[in-house]
N, C-alpha and C positions, 0 to 999 in steps of 0.2 A: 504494500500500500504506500502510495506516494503521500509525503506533506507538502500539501499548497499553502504558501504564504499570501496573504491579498491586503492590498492598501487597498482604502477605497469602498468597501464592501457596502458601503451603507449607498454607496453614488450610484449612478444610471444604471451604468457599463456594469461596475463592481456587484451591485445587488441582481441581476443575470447571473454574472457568473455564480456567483455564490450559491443558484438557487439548481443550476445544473449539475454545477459538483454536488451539493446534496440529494440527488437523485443519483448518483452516482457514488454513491457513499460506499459501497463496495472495494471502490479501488482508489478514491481519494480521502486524507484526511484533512480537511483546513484548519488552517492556524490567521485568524483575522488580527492586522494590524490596526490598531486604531491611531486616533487622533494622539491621544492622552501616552501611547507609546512613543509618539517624536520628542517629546518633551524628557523624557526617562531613557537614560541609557542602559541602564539594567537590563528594564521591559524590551527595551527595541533588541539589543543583543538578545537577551533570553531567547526570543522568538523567531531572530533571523539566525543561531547557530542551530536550531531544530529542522529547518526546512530543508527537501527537495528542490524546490521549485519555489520561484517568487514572482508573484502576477502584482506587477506595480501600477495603479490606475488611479492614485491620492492625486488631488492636484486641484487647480483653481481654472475657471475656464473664464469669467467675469467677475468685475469689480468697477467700483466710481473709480478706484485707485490701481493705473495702468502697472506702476511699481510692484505694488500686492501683488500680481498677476506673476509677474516675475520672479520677484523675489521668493514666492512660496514655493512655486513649483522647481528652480534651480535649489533652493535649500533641501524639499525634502529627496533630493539624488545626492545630495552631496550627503544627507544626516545616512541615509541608505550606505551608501559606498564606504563610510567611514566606520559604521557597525560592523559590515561585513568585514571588514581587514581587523577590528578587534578582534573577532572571534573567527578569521582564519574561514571563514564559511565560505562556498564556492556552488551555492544552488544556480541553477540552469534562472535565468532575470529575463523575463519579457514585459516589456513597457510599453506603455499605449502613448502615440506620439501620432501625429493630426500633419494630415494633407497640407494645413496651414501653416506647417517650416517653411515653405516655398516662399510666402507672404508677407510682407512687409508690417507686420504688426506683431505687439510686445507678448501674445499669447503664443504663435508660432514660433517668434523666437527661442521663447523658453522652455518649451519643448525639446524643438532644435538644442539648444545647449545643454537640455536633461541627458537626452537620449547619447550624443556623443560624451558626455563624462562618464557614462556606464559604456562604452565602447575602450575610452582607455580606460576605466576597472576592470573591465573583460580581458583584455590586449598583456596588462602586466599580471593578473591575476591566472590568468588561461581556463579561464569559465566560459562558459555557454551563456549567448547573450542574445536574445531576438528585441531587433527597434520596433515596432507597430508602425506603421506610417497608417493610418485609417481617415477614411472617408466619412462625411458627414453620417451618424448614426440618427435612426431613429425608432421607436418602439414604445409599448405600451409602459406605464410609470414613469418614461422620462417626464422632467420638471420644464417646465414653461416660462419665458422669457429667460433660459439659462442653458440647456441642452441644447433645443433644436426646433424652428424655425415649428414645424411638423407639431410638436408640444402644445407651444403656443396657438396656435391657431386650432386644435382641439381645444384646448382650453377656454378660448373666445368664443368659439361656437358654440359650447352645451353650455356656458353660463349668459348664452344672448348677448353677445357683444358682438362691435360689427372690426372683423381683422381687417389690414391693408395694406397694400402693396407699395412700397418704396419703389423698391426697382425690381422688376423681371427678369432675376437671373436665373441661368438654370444650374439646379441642384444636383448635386452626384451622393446618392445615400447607400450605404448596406442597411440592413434591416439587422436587428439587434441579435435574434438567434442565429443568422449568419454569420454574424462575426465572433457570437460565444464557440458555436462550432470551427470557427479557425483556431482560435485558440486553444480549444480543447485538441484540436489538433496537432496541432505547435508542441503540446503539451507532454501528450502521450508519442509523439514520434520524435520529441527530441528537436524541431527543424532550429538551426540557426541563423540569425543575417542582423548584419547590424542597422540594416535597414530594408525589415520586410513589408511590401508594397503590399496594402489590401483592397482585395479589386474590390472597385462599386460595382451593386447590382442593379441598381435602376439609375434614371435618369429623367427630370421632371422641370418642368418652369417654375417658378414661385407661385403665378397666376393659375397656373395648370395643377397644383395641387392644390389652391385653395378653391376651387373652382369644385374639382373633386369630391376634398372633404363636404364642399357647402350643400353639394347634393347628396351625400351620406346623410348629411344632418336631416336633406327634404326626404328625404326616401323613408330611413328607419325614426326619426322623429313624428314628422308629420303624418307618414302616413300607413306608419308602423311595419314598412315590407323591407325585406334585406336584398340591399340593393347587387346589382349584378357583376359578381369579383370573377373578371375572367383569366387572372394571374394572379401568382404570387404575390407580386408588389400590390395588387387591389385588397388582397386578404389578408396583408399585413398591417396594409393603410387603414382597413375599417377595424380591424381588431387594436387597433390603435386609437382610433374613435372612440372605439365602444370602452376601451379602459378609462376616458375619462370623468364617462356617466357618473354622475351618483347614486349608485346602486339603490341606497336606501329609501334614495327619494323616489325614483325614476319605476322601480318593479315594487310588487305584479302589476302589470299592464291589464286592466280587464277589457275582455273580451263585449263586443256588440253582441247583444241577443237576439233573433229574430225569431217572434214566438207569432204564433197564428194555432188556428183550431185545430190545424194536424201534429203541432208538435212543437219543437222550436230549431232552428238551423243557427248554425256558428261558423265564422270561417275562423280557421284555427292561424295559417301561416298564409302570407302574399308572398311570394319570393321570384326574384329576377335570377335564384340561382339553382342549381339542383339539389340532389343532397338523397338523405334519406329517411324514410318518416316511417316510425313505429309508436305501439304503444303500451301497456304493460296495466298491467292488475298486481295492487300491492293488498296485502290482506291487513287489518287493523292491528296497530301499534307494529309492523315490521318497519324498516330502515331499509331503503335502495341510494345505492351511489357510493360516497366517500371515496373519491377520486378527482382528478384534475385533471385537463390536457393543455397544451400550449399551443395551440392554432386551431383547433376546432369551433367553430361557433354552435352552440347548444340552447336550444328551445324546448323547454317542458311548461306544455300545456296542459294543465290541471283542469281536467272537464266532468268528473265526475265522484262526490267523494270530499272527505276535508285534505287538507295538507299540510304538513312546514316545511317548506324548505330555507335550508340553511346555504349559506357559501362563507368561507374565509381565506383569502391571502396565502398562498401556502408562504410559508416563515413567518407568519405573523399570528397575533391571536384574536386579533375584533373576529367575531364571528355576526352575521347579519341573517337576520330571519326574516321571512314573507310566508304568514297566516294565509292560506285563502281557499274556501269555502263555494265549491262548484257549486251549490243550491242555491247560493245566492249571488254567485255570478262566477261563472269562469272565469281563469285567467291565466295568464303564463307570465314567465320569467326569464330571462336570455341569460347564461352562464357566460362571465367572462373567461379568459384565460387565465393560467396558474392563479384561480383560485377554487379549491377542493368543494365540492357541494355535494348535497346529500336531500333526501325528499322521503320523508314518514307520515305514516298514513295514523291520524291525528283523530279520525274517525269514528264510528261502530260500524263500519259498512266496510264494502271492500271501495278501496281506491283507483278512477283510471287515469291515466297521464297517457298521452300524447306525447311523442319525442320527434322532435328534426334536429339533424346533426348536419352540416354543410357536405359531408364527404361519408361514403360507405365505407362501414368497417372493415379494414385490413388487418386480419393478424397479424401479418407481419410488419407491422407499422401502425398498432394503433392509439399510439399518443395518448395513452392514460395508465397515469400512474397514483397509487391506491395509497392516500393519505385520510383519516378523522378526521370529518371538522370541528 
């Protein structure tokens, strides 16, 4: 079992990773670096003569104070590099370092100068060293007006504010679990380079993704249908959306009822995309679910029968519940990603639910993995 060292863990990038190595706990052990260990050299030694591996992603990306910017992220390579030589330690170091060295501004600088002072600690040390050079990220959790462009502008559109366009440039992004799986790759195969180039997978206008999202927002807000993702980059974009609903406020959605003397008719799901729809009978006080996936969008429709469903955060512990009582109105609930949910029948009858998942189930790939919530 390999120890991962991580700076960071709490940020964008770092809380990713953290959450794939924990699914992965089999063959990795993490060792998180905090804030409060740059300040202690004891703690910071302690923790970096234990490690394998050290996934470096602490750093400052914004500030009113351009200095700050600098100053933090050249300091914590230098507090790194000078631990490491205390204690003789020689873990394989990959550092996350931005497209924007190229660039005339004091955030790519400081990168730039992080990433070559852990190239000479590599060089005299003869440790295994990978630079990150990465491309705009973006993904579901990232933080708004501070990560990415992408953040914000979710962020403007589910609290009704109107985003806008400066300039129209065009953006070059990876999608977040793309780039944890380079890493994880980097990882387990060892690769070195003092400056490894990581490709973008899409490529998008400013206009042309806010244009996008703002039809996400018409489609699944207003008129409650999941709009039509006919790639990758569309069903990372709307799952990115969707993370930054307020769950608590936003579900159960209830259902329109159309009742007349024959009976009553519901439409369950509108969808512009495919997928697969099933439905299940839960017997009273049993428990279905306690699992997560990370790209699947999930709809249970509670139509007949009481409910609770539950979802929480995997690593986290807010746990969020949604009551809802098919006799007095149907309704469903859209599962985000990596967060674990679960659906008991709350009832004296038997329960029916309704399920649409965007993608048929593949064993051999099927994105869920079996967490409590």
């Amino acid at each position: 079992m390999k120890k991962i060292g991580i700076t960071g863990s709490s940020g964008f990038i770092g809380s990713h990773l953290l959450r794939w190595l924990t699914i992965r706990s089999e063959k990795f052990q993490v060792v998180e670096i905090n804030r409060d260990d740059f300040s202690n050299n004891l703690l910071l030694d302690s923790k970096l003569k234990e490690i394998d591996i050290l996934v470096h992603l602490a750093g400052k990306n914004r500030s009113s104070d351009y200095n700050e910017i600098e100053a933090t992220n050249i300091n914590l390579a230098k507090l790194i590099i000078k631990s490491l030589e205390r204690v003789n330690s020689k873990p394989h170091v990959i550092i996350s370092s931005s497209t924007q060295e190229s660039q005339n501004n004091i955030y790519g600088k400081s990168k730039r100068i992080s990433r070559e002072l852990f190239v000479e600690w590599s060089n005299r040390s003869v440790a295994s060293f990978t630079g990150l050079i990465i491309p705009n990220v973006f993904g579901p959790f990232s933080k708004p007006y501070y990560n990415t462009v992408v953040a914000t502008f979710c962020h403007q559109l589910v609290n009704n504010q109107i985003p806008s366009v400066d300039i129209d440039n065009i953006l070059h992004f990876i999608y977040i679990d793309e780039l944890i799986h380079v890493i994880l790759d980097i990882i387990e195969n060892k690769k070195v380079s003092p400056e490894f180039l990581v490709s973008q997978t899409s490529t998008i206008s400013v206009n042309e993704l806010l244009n996008r999202l703002s039809n996400y927002k018409t489609s699944y807000f207003v008129q409650g249908q999941i709009p039509l993702l006919e790639n990758s980059f569309d069903l990372n974009l709307f799952n990115t959306f969707r993370s930054f609903l307020p769950h608590n406020l936003y579900f159960p959605k209830l259902y329109k009822v159309n009742k007349d003397d024959r009976g009553v008719f519901v439409e369950l799901a509108r969808l512009a995309v495919g997928g697969q729809v099933s439905y299940s009978t839960t017997y009273p006080g049993i428990v279905r679910g306690n699992h997560f996936h990370t790209r699947k969008i999930e709809r249970f429709a509670v139509i007949s029968g009481k409910a609770l469903i539950k979802i929480r955060k995997f690593r986290e512990e807010e746990v969020i519940s949604f009551t809802i009582d098919a006799q007095k109105n149907p309704a469903y609930v859209d599962m985000p990603i990596w967060f674990t949910h679960s659906i008991e029948n709350t009832g004296d009858v038997e329960l029916v639910t309704c399920f649409w998942i965007n993608e048929p189930y593949d064993s051999t790939n099927p994105d869920t993995y079996f967490e409590i919530v």
